[in-house]
N, C-alpha and C positions, 0 to 999 in steps of 0.2 A: 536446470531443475529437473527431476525425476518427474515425470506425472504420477498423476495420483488419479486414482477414483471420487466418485460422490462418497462415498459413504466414508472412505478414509479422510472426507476435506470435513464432513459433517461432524466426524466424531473427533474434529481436532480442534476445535473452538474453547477455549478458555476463560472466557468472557461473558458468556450468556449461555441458557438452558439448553438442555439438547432438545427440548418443544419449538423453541425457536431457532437454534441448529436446520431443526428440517426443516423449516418453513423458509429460509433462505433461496433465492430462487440462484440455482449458477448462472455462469458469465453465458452467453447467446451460442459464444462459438465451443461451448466446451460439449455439447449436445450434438454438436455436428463435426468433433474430433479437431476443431481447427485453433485448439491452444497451443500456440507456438512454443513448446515447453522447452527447444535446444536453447531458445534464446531469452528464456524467463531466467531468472535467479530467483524469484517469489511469485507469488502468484493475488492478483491487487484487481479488483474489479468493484464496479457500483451494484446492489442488487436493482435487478429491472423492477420488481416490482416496489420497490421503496428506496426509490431517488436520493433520498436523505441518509441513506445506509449505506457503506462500504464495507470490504472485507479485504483480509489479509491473509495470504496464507505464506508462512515463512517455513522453508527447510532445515533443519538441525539434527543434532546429532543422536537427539532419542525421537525423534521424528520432526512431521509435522506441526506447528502452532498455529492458531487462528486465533485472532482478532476480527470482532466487531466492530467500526467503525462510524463515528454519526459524523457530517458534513454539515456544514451551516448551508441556509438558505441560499440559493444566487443572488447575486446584488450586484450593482453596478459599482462598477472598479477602473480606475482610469489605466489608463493604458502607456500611460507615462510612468505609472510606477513601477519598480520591476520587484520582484521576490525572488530566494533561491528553496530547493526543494532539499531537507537537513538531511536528508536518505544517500542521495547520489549528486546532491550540489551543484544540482544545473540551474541557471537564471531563466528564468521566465519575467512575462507582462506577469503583472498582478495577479490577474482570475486563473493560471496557469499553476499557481501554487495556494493549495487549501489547505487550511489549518482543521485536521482531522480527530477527534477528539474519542478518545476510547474508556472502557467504564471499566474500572481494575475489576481485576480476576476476583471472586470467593466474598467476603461480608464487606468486605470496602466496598467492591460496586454497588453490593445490595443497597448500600447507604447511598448511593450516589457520585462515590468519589469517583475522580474521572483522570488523567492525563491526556496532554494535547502533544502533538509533533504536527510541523509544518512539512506537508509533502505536494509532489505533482499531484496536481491536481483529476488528473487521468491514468494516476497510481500507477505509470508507465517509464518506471525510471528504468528497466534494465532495457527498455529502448532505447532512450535517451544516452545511455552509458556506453551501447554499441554503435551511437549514430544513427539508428534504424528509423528515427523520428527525431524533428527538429521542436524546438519552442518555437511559439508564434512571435512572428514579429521580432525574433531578434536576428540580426545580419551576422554580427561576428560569436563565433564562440569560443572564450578564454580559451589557450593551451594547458593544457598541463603536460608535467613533465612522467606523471605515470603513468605505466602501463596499463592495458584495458586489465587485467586480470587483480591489479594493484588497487585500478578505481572499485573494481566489482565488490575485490575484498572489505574496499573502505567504507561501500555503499551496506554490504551485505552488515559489517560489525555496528552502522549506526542504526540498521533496522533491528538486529538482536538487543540493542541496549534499550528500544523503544517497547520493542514487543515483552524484553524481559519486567519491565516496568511495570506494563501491564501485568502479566502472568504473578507477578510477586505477591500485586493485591495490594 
């Protein structure tokens, strides 16, 4: 992924005001230049200051998109059950994968309306797709049979089908 600036991630949200655009606090490490942007394909972080808020910033072909993100509360989740993440398809424990729930683009959100995608839960799938990070708790990891650039692609067209979802309204 290209990096980007604040102001170019702020004026690319789709989903909510640009009042609330600014008030988004960025990820820790992006203030001290330490976003690993060779190895990102999106750009997925919590905001620190609203735990319950996530954000997405997806690269395409007339730029940048953002999504706003809300997370459901923590809860306790057994650890026997496992989920996979619909983005990049990796299996996790349970709490590993959260069902992130986004408010359409223009008068639909206004109303409320919403769509959900179940993703990593640490929004860190283009690590997970390079090996760079493991799921917790799990020993073996399926093979597949395609190449990293084949999963990226695969990973990359379920997050545009998600984020265009949103953007539609």
């Amino acid at each position: 992924m290209e990096p980007l600036g604040e102001q170019e991630i702020r004026a690319c949200f789709v989903n909510c005001s640009k009042g609330e655009a600014s008030r988004i606090r960025m990820p820790a490490a992006f203030s001290a230049g330490g976003v690993p942007w060779a190895d990102l394909d999106f750009l997925g972080w919590t905001d620190p200051g609203a735990p319950l808020r996530a954000l997405l910033v997806v690269p395409g072909p007339d730029g940048p998109t953002g999504v706003v993100l809300r997370r459901p509360e923590a809860r306790k989740v057994s650890a026997m059950r496992s989920s996979m993440c619909r983005v990049c398809l990796t299996d996790h424990v349970a709490s590993g994968v959260t069902l992130f729930v986004a408010p359409l683009a223009g008068a639909a959100g206004r109303k409320g309306n919403s769509v959900g995608e179940y993703l990593c839960a640490d929004l860190a799938c283009s690590q997970y797709l390079r090996g760079k990070r493991q799921p917790k708790m799990r020993l073996v990891r399926p093979e597949e049979t395609l190449t990293l650039p084949e999963r990226i692609d695969r990973a990359m067209a379920n997050l545009h089908a998600f984020v265009g979802r949103v953007a539609a309204g």
